[in-house]
C-alpha positions as a Markdown table, in Angstrom:
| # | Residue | x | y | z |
|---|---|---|---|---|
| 1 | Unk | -31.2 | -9.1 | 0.6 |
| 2 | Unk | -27.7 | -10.2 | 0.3 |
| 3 | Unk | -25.1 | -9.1 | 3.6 |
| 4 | Unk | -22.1 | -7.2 | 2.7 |
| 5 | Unk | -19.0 | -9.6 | 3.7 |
| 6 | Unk | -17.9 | -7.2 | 6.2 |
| 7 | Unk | -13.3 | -7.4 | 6.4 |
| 8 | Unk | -11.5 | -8.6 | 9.6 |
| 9 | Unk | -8.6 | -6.4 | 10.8 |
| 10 | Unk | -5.3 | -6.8 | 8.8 |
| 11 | Unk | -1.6 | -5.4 | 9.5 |
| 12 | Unk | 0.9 | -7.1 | 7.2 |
| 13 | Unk | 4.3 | -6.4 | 6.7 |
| 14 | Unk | 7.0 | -8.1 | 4.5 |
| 15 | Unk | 10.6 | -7.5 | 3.9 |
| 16 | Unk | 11.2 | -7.1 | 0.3 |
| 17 | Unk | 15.1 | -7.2 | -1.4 |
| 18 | Unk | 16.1 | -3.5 | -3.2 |
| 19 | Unk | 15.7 | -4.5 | -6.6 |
| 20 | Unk | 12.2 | -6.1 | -5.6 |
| 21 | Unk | 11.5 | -2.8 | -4.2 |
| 22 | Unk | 12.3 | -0.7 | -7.2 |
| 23 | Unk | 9.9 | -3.1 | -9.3 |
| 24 | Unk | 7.2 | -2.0 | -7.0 |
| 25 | Unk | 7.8 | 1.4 | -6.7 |
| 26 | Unk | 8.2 | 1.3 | -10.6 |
| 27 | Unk | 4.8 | 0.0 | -11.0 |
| 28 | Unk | 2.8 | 2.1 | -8.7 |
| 29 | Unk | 4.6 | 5.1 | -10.0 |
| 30 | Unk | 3.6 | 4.2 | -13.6 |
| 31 | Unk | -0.1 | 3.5 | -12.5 |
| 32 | Unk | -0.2 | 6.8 | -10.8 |
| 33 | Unk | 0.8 | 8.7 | -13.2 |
| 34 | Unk | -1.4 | 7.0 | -15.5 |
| 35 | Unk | -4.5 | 7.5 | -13.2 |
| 36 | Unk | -4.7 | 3.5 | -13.1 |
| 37 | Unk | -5.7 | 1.6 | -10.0 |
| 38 | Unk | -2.8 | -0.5 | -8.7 |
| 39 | Unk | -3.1 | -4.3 | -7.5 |
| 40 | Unk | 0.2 | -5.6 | -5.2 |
| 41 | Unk | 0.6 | -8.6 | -3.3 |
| 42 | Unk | 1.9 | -8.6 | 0.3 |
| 43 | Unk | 2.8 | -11.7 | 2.3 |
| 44 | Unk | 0.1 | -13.5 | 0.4 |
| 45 | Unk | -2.6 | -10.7 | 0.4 |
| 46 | Unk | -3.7 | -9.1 | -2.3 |
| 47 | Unk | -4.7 | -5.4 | -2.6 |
| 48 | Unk | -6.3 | -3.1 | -4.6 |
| 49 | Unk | -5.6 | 0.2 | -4.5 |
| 50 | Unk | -7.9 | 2.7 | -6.4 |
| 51 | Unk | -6.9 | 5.5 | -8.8 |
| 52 | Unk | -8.0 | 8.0 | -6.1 |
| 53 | Unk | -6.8 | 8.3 | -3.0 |
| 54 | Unk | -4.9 | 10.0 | 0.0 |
| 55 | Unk | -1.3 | 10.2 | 0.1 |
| 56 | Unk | 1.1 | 11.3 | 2.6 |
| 57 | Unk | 4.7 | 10.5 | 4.3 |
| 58 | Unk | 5.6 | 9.7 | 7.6 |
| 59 | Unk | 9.0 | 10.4 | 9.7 |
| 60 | Unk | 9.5 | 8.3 | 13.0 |
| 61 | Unk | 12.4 | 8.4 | 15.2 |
| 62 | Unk | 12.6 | 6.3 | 18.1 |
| 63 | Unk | 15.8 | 6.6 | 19.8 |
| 64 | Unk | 18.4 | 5.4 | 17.3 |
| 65 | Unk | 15.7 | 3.9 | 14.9 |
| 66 | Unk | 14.3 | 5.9 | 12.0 |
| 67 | Unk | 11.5 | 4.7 | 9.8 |
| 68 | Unk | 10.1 | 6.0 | 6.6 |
| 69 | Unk | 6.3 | 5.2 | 6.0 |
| 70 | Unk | 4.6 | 6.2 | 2.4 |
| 71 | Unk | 0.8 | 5.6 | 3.4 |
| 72 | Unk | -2.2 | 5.6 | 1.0 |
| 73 | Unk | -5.3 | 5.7 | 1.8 |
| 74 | Unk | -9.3 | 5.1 | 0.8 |
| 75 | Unk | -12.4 | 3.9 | 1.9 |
| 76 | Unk | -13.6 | 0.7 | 0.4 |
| 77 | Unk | -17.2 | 1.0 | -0.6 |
């Protein structure tokens, strides 16, 4: 019986320009809307995002930093 390749522990995070932004946001939007699954690249790592899935936004404030976080989530099976 053939072992299910189990996946290490990943954060990545890149810096993208506004306009390369937009595209992205553009794109996921699109395939959202469209119930689609969603494949982006990130620092070299390629994801796939599902049609269905959890959604939320996060606020942090730390002192005089603020961050914005849009977080989707599922359960690769």
């Amino acid at each position: 019986m053939a072992q299910k390749k189990t996946k290490s522990k990943l954060d990545v995070e890149k810096k993208y320009t506004i306009m390369q932004t937009v595209a992205k946001l553009r794109r996921l939007a699109d395939s959202l809307e469209q119930g689609k699954a969603f494949r982006i690249q990130i620092a070299g790592e390629r994801v796939y995002i599902p049609a269905k899935i959890d959604f939320n936004i996060e606020h942090e404030r730390e002192g005089k930093n603020e961050e914005v976080e849009f977080q989707f989530k599922w359960l690769n099976e």
